[in-house]
N, C-alpha and C positions, 0 to 999 in steps of 0.2 A: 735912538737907533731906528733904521729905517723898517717895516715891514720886510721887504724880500730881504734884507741881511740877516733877520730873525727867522723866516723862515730858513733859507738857507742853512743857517746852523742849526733849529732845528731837523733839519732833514738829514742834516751830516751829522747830529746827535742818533739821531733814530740808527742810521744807516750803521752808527760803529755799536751803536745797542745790539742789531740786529745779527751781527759779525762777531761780537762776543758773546752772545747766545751761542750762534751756529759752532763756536768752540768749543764753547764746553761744553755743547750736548754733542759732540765729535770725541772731546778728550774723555767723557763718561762712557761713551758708547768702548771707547779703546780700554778701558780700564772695566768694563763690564765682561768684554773678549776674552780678556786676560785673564780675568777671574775663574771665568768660566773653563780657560785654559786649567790654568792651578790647579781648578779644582777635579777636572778630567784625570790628571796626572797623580792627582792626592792617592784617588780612587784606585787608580790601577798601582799604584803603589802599596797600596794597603793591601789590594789583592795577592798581590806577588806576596808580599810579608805571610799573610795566609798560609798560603798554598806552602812557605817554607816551614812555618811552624807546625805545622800535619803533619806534612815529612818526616820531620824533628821528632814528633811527639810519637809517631808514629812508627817511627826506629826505636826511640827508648824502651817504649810497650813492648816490641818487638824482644827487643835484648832479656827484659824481666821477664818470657817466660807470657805472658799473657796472650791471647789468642787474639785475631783483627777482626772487625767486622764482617768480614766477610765471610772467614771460620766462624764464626758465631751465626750466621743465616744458614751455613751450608750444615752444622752439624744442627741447629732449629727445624732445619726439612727432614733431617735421617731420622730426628727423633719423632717428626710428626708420618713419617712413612713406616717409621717401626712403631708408633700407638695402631697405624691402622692395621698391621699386619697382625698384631696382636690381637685387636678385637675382630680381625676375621677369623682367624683362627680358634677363638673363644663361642665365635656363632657357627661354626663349622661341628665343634664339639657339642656345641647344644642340641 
């Protein structure tokens, strides 16, 4: 075989090397996007799932009778406003 017909093929070897690289690191890059998609969507789905189950959990409590967080902060300050009214009143008498 002559010299230039070897090179030649290799050059046309190289060139189609070089062209299925550039694919797959194309068809990788599209499937890392996607991924990355999926996983955006995962997220905010899991989110939403959350926020339904609070809700949820948060109605139940509600039905039994049990107080929410936030009655539990507000009646936590009446009781730290009525210790202090108390020990003024205790040093008023002193």
């Amino acid at each position: 075989m002559k010299a230039s017909k070897r090179n030649t093929r290799v050059k046309a070897l190289e060139n189609l090397k070089s062209l299925a690289i550039a694919r797959v690191e194309a068809a990788r890059d599209a499937v890392v996007d996607r991924a990355g998609e999926a996983r955006a969507r995962t997220v905010e789905m899991v989110t939403q799932l959350e926020k339904v189950f609070e809700q949820r959990v948060s109605k139940a409590i509600g039905r039994l009778g049990m107080p929410s967080a936030k009655e539990v902060r507000a009646l936590s300050r009446q009781v730290s406003e009525l210790k202090a009214s108390v020990e003024k009143l205790r040093r008023a008498r002193a």
